[in-house]
N, C-alpha and C positions, 0 to 999 in steps of 0.2 A: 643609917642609910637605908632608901625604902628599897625593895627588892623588886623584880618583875622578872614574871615568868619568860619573858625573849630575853633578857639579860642576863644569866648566872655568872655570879663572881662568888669566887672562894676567898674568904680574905685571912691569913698567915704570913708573916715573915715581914721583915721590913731594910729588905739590902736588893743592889742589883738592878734588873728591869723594875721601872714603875709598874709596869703592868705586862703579862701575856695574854694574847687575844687570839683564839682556836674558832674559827670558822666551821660552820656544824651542818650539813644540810637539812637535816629537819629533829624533831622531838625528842627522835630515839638514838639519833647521834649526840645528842645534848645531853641525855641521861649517861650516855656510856661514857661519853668524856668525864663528867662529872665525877662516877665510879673508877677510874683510871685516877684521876689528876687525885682524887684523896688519897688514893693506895701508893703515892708515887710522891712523899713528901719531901726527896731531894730537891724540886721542883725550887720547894720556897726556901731555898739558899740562892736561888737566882734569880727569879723576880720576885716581887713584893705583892700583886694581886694577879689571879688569872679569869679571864672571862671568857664563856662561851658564848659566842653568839652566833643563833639560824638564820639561815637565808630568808629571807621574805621578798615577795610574797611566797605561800607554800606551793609547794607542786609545781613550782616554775625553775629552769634554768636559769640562771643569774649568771654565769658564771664567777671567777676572780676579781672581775671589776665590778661589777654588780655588788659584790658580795663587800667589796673592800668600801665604797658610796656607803653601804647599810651601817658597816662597824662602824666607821668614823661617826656619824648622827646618832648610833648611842654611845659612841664612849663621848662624843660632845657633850649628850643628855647629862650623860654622869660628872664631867671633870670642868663642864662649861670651860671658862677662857683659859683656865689653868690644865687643860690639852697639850697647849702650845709649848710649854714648858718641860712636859712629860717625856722619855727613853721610852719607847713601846716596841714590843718586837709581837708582829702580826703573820701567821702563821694561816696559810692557806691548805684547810685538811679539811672540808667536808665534802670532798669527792665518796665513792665507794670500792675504791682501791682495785678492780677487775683487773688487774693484769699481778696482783698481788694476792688472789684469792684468800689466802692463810690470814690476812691478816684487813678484810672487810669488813669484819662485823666493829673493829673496835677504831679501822683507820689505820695506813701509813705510820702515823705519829707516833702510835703507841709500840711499832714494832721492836720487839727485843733482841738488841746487838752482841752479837758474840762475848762483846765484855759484861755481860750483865746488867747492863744503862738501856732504858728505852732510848729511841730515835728521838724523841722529843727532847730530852735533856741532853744527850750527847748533842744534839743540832743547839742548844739554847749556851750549850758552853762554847761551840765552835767561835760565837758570834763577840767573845770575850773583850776581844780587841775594837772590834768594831765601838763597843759599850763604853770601853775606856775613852775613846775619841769623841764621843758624841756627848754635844751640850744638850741637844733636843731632838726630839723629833720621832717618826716612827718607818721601823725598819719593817718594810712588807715580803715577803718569801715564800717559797711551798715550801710543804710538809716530805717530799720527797727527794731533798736535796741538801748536799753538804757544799760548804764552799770554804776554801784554804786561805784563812788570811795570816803569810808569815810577817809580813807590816804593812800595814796602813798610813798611809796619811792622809786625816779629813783638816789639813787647816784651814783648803782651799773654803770659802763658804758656797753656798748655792742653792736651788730649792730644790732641784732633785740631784743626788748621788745616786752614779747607779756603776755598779760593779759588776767588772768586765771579765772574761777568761777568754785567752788566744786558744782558741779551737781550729780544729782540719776544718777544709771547705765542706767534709761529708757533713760532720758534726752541726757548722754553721749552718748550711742547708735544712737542719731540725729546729733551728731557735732564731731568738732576733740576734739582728747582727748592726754591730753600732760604728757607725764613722764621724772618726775627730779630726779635728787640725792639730798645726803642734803644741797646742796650751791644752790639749786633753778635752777640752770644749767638743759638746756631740753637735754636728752639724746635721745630722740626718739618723733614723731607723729604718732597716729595713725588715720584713718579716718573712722566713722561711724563704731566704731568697736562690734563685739559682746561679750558679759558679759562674753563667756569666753575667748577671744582672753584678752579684758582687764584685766581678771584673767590669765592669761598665759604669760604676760607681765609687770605682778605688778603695773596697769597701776591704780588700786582701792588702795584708801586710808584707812588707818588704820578704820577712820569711815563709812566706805563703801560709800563715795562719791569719783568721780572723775573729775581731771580737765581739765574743757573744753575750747573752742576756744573760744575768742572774737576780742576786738580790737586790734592792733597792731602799734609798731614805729618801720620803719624803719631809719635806722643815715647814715653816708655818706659812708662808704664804701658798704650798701646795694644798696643803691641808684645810685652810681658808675658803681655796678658790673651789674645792669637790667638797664642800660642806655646802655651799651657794648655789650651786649644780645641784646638791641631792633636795636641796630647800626646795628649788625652785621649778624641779620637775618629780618628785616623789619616790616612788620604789621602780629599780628599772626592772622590765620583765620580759627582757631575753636576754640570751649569752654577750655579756660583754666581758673582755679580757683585759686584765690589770700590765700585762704585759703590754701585747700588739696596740691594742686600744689606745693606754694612756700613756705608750710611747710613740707611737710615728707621729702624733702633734710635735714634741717636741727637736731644738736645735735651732741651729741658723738657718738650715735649708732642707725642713721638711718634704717628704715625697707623700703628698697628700692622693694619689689614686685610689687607697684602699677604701675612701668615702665612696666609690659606687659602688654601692652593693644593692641586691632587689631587697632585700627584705628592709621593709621601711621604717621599722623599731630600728633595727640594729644601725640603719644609717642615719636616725635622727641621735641618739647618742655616740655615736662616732663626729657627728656634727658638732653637737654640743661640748663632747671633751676636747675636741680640735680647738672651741673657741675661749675653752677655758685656761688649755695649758700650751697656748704659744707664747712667745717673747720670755721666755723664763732663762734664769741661767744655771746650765744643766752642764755637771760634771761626772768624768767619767775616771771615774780607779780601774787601771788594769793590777787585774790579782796577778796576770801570769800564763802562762800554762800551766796544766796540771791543775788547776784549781779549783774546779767544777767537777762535781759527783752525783750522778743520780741513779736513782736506786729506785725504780718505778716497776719495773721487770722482775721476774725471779730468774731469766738472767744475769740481769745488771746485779743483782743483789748478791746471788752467789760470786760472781767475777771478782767483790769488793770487799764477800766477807772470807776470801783467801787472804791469812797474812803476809805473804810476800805480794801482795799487790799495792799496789800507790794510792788505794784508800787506805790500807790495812796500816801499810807502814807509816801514814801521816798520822791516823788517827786512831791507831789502836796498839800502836809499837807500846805504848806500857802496859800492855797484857799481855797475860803466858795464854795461851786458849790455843788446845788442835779444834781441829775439823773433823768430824763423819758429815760424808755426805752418799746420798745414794747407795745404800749399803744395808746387806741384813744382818743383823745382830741376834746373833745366841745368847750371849752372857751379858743383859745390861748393866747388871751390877759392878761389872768392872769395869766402865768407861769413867773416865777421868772428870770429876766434878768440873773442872774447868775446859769443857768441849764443849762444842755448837755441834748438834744434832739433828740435821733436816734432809725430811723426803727419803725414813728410812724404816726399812720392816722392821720392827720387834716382835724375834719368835720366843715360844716359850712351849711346853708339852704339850698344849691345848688350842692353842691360836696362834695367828698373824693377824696383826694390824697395822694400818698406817698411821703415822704419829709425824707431831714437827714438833722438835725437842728443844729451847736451848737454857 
């Protein structure tokens, strides 16, 4: 298999994901990933190839949707028709983690969770169930989020699933927020909307919670129609979002105003995916509440890596692990190999430093 330098695949293991695909923003995220995903061999018990692949063009903001157009035309290059047939779990991490400091140089992904699992694999097991259900297709996601599936059911078919969590109006106020009829069918997206637009829209649920955006599967005739798109208009080169973007086309009753915008890139492929991804049939899984975790903040992160919290206890109850947090240490030699250690002095005769331990 010939190799190219925009394309790195590691190839080991043969269970699991066909494939993972880590989105890289330039050179030197693609080397670090590379150095991570070999030192992290649990990886290939779960999927069967991993590929990195950069954003293009370089120095340009692409964002999500830009970024997810590029994957798809090489993993095409690579798997040609036999794509369609592939499990892929597509991971959106070559941001530069700024509200994460600690953990920029290597990426979100690679962040190490109290249980001693990077983020990356503890997120690639979450998706278990999801795996077991799906004939095809590829499941797109950030790198900064976990989502709780205690059952699923995909027998429904469709060319986009996209999975829901019953969120507060605050919460829905920060993400897209989806309205269906009673067959689960989405009739409309709306993005970052405000409590009374989602009132104005029936977009709030009987228990005043609303459903918001997470992960998503795209199936073959998605996957088709943004291969055709990326054909037929090349690399895109400004911020498009895999989210807002490549969902308010979709439903029975799209709320198309987000197409005026001034900047004239950004509204000619707002244009173009509107044209691409209407009339499709598009379902929507409510996970629930509770189901949606993100961990983008060192906020949100601490808040989640307390074990009496509803991340802790969904997804880390079979671990023993305390906590230090925020705290000076005399004696480190006596803290408990099984501790999470962050944002705390270690003194000793000579010095203090700062360290993030886990």
């Amino acid at each position: 298999m010939k190799d190219r330098p925009d394309l790195v695949h590691i190839c080991q293991g043969h269970e699991k994901w066909d494939a993972l695909v880590l989105t890289a923003g330039n050179e030197k995220h693609v080397e670090a990933f590379q150095v991570q995903i070999k030192n992290e061999p649990g990886i290939y018990k779960l999927v069967e190839r991993v590929f990195v692949i950069k954003d293009e063009p370089e120095n340009v903001k692409i964002g999500s949707g830009g970024a997810t157009l590029h994957c798809l035309d090489k993993l095409y290059k690579e798997f040609n028709e036999n794509l369609y047939n592939l499990r892929i779990i597509l991971i959106h991490s070559g941001g530069y983690s700024q509200r994460l400091p600690h953990v920029s140089a290597l990426g979100k992904v690679f962040l190490l969770m109290p249980n001693g699992l990077t983020f990356l694999e503890m997120k690639i097991r979450s998706y278990e169930n999801v795996l077991r259900h799906m004939s095809s297709g590829i499941l797109i996601c950030a790198s900064d989020t976990f989502e709780w599936f205690s059952s699923i059911d995909l027998e429904k078919s469709g060319d986009f699933t996209l999975f829901a969590h019953e969120s507060t109006i605050e919460i829905a106020e920060q993400h897209g927020v989806y309205i269906v009829d009673g067959n689960s069918s989405l009739k409309s997206v709306l993005q970052k909307p405000s409590e009374e637009e989602m009132k104005n829209t029936n977009a709030i649920q009987e228990n005043g919670l609303a459903l918001t955006d997470g992960c998503y599967i795209i199936h073959k005739n998605i996957i088709q129609r943004l291969l055709e798109l990326r054909k037929k208009n090349g690399n895109v080169s400004c911020e498009v979002c895999a989210y807002g973007d490549f969902m308010r086309p979709l439903g029975s009753e799209p709320i198309l105003d987000y197409l005026n915008v001034k900047d004239q890139e950004l509204a000619f492929w707002r244009s173009e995916l509107k044209n691409s991804l209407t009339n499709l049939n598009t379902i929507v899984i409510n996970l629930g509440p509770q189901s949606f975790f993100h961990l983008g903040t060192i906020d949100e992160m601490l808040r989640h890596f307390d074990p009496n919290s509803i991340f802790g206890k969904k997804f880390l109850r079979k671990y023993e692990c305390s906590n230090i947090l925020y705290s000076d240490i005399e004696h480190p030699e006596m803290i408990n190999p099984k501790t999470f250690v962050q944002y705390c002095a270690i003194k000793d005769k000579s010095q203090k430093f700062e360290v993030v331990w886990s």
